[in-house]
C-alpha positions in Angstrom: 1.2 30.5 -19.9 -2.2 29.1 -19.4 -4.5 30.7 -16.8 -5.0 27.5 -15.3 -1.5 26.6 -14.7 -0.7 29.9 -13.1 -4.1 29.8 -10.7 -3.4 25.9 -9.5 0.2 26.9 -8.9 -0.7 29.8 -7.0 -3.0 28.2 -4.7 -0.4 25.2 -4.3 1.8 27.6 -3.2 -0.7 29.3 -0.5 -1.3 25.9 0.6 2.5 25.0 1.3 2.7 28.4 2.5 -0.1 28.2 5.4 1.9 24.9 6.5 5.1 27.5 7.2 6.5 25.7 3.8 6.7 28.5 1.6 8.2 27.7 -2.2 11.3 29.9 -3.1 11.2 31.6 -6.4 13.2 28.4 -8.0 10.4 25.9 -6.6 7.7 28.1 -7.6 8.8 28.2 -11.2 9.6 24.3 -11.6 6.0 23.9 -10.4 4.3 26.1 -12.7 6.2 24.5 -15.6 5.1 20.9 -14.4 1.9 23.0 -14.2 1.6 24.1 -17.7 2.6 20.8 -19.4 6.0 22.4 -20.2 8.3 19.7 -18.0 7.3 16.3 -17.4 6.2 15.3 -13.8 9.0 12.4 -13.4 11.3 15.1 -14.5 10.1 17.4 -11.6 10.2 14.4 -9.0 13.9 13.8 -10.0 15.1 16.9 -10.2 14.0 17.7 -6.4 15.5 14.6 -5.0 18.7 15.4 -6.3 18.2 18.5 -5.4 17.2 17.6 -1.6 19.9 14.3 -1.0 23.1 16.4 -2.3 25.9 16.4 0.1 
């Protein structure tokens, strides 16, 4: 994993967590693979509104 990927996820997740939105484990690693190149970012976006408009 590049060191890049890892640091801008990190502080993504420091920011989300100082506005009482912390990332669970799950979110965390979706984001570092978008991060890395590793999962497309129109792959991410749909995976999380299906993931957040289940019933």
């Amino acid at each position: 994993m590049e060191k890049d990927a890892v640091k801008l996820t990190r502080q993504i997740a420091a920011t989300m967590a100082m506005e009482n939105m912390a990332l669970s484990e799950s979110e965390y690693d979706v984001l570092l693979r978008c991060a890395a190149g590793e999962q497309s970012i129109t792959l991410t976006i749909q995976e999380m509104i299906a993931r957040y408009t289940e019933h």
